[in-house]
N, C-alpha and C positions, 0 to 999 in steps of 0.2 A: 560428554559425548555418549550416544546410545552404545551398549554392548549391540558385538556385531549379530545381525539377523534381527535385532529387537526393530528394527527400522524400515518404513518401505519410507524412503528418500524420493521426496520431490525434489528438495536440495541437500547435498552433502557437504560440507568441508574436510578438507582433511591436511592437517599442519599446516592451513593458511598463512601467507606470512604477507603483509604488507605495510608499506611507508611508502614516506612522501620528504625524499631528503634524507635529512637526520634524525626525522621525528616516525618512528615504530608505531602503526596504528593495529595491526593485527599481528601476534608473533607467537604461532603457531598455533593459530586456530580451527578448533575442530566440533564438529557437530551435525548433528542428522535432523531434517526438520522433516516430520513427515508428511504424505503429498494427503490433500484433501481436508488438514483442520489448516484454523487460523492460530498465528504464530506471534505472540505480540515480543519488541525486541524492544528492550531499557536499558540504561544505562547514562551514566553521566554524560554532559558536552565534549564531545571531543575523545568518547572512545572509540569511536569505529562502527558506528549504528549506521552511518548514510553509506559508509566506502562497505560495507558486507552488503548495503542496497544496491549498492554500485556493480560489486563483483557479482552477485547475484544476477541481474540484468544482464550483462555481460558489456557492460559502458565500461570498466576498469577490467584487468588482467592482474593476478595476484603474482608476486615477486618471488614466491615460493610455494609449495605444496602444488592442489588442486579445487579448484570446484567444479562439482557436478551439479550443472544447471538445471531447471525443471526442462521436461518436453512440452511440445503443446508453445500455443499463444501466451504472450504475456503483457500486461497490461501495467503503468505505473502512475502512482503522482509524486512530484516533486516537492521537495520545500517551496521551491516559486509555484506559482500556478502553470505557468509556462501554455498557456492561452494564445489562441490567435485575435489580439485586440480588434481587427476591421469586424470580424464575424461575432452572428449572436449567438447566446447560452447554446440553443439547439444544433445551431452551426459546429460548434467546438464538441459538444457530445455527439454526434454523429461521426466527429472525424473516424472515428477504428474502424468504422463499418462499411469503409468504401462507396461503392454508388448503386445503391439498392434503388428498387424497378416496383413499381406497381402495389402488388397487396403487401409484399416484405418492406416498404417504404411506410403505408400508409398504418401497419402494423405496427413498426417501429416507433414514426412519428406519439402514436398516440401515447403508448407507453412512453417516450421521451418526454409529453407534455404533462404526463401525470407523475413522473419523477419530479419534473420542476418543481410542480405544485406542492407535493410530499416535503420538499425542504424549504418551502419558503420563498422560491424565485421566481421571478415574472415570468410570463411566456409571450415575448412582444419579440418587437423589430429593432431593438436597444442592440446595438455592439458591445460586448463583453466591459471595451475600454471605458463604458458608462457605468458600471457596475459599482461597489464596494467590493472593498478588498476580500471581507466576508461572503458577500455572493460569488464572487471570482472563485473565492474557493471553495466552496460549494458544484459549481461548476466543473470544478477540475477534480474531486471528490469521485462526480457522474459519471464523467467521461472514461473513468477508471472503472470502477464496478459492472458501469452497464457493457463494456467493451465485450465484445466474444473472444474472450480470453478464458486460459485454463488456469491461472496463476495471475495474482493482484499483489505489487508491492504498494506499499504507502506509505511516506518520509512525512512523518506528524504530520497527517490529512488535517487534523482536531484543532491545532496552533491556534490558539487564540480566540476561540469561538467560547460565547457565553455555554453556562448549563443548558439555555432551554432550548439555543439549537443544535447543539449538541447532542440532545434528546431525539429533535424533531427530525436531524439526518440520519441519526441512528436507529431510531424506530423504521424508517425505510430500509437502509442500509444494509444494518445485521440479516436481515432475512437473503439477500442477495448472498453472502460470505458463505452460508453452508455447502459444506459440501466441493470447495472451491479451493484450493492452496493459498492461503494470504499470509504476506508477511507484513507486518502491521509495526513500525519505528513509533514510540512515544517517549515522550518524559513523564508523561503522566500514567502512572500505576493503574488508577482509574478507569480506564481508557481500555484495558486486556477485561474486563469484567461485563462492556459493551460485547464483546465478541461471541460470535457463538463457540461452546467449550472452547477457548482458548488453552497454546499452550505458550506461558512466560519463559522469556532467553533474557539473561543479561550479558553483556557487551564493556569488559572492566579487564582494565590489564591484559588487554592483546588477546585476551581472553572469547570463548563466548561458549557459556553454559546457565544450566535449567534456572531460573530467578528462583529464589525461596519465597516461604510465605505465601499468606492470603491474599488473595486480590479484591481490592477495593471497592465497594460497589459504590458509583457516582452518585 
């Protein structure tokens, strides 16, 4: 945990405590992430990386302590893609942005179709549910970063994606993260090195503090 004042807190914890049953996922967790860098979180399966995405968000309530959530919009992606399959790529990235009108539509559009292109995805009249599981996430990547949000969670966006497009979303991507509060779940170490000045949290015995070590470059 930051010593106090070292921190301007987009999110705080403070002796979080949370389970599910019998089984202790957080127990007494604390820490300061502060507002405006990207935050990458690690840690084994099943320590408490998605449910801190969760209480972060505010979809779960913690059983004990507090969290102070960020202000502002907030934008996530999921492990699932969680996609609207009738609608296409553009369809699903527009959702955050409500029902834009004239030059702010036709603004958007184009930046929406020059993201496609940036990672590799068609820009047609294909329903999402046509896609690879690899473009879907891709998709749902988008829909995230480009959102008018002030805060970006992401539950391992990367899952499963070779090196080169992994490259190819990221050279887009990282540029969008500056400057923007992101908290960033992986398994892959590699992955905090993509970020712009990242800072490492691991997630280990109920725990959640600074990761040690060097960060991997992909």
């Amino acid at each position: 945990m930051s010593a106090p004042g070292a921190c301007a807190p987009a999110v705080e914890l403070r002796e979080v405590e949370k389970g599910y049953g019998e089984l202790s996922v957080l127990a007494g967790a604390s820490a300061c992430l502060e507002g405006g860098r990207a935050h990458v979180v690690m840690g084994p399966s099943g320590a408490g990386k998605t449910t801190l995405l969760r209480l972060v968000a505010g979809l779960e309530e913690p059983d004990s302590g507090e969290v102070v959530r960020p202000r502002g919009r907030l934008a996530m992606t999921f492990q699932e893609d969680r996609l609207l399959d009738g609608l296409t790529a553009t369809a699903n990235v527009r959702l955050p942005h409500g029902r834009l009108r004239g030059r702010a539509l036709g603004e958007f559009l184009e930046r929406e179709r020059e993201a496609l292109r940036a990672v590799g995805l068609p820009v047609d009249a294909r329903p999402v549910r046509e896609l690879s599981g690899g473009q879907r996430r891709r998709v749902a990547i988008l829909r995230c970063v480009l959102a008018p949000a002030d805060v970006l969670l992401l539950d391992e966006p990367l899952k499963g994606m070779d090196d080169g497009t992994v490259g190819r979303v990221m050279s887009y991507v990282a540029p969008l993260l500056e400057g923007r509060t992101v908290v960033w779940v992986t398994h892959d170490p590699r992955e905090a090195a993509l970020l712009p000045d990242p800072v490492a949290w691991r997630v280990e015995d109920g725990l959640v503090r600074p990761a040690r070590g060097r960060l991997v470059r992909r």
